[in-house]
N, C-alpha and C positions, 0 to 999 in steps of 0.2 A: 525555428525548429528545436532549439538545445530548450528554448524556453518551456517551449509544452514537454517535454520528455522530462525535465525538471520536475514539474507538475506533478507528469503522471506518477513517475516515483513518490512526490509526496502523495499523493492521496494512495495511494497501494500502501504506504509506509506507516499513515492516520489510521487506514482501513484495520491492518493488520494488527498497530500497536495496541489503537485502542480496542478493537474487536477483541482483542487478548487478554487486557486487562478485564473486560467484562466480561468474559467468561469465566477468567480464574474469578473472581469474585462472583459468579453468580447472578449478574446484574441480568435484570429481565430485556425484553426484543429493546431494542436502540434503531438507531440507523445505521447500522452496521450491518455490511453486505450480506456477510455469511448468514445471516439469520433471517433473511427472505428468501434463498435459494434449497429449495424443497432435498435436492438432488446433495447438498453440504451436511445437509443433519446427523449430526454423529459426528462428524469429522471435523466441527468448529474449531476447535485449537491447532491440530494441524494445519486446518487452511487457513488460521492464523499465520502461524510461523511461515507458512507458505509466502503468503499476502507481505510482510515483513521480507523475508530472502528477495523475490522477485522487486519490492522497492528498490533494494539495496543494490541489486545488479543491474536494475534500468539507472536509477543514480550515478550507478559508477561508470555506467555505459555514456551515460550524459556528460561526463566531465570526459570523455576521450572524442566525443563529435564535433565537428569543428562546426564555427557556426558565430553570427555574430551576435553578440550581448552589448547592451546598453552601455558598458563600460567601456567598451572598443568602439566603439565610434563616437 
């Protein structure tokens, strides 16, 4: 379980970064969430920052879950 919440922080975390970097540059559609979702237009950077914050608190939320990892056993 710690392993996929791991995950999902990183990909909210790729989402967010690089979605962020490509917008402050101006970089055209990617595979980046926010720019398939009709309903986010106009508010791409913030649901960057968004996408970034929510990483960083399922992250941090993942290193308090208990749970076994490869290293422990």
């Amino acid at each position: 379980m710690k392993e996929f919440i791991s995950g999902l922080s990183l990909l909210f975390l790729i989402q967010g970064i690089g979605g962020l970097i490509n917008h402050l540059t101006n970089g055209g559609k990617s595979w980046f969430l926010v720019n398939y979702i009709d309903a986010l237009q106009g508010f791409e950077i913030v649901m960057d920052i968004v996408f970034i914050v929510l990483g960083g608190i399922i992250g941090l939320a993942s290193w308090k879950i208990g749970g076994s990892t490869k290293s422990e056993n």
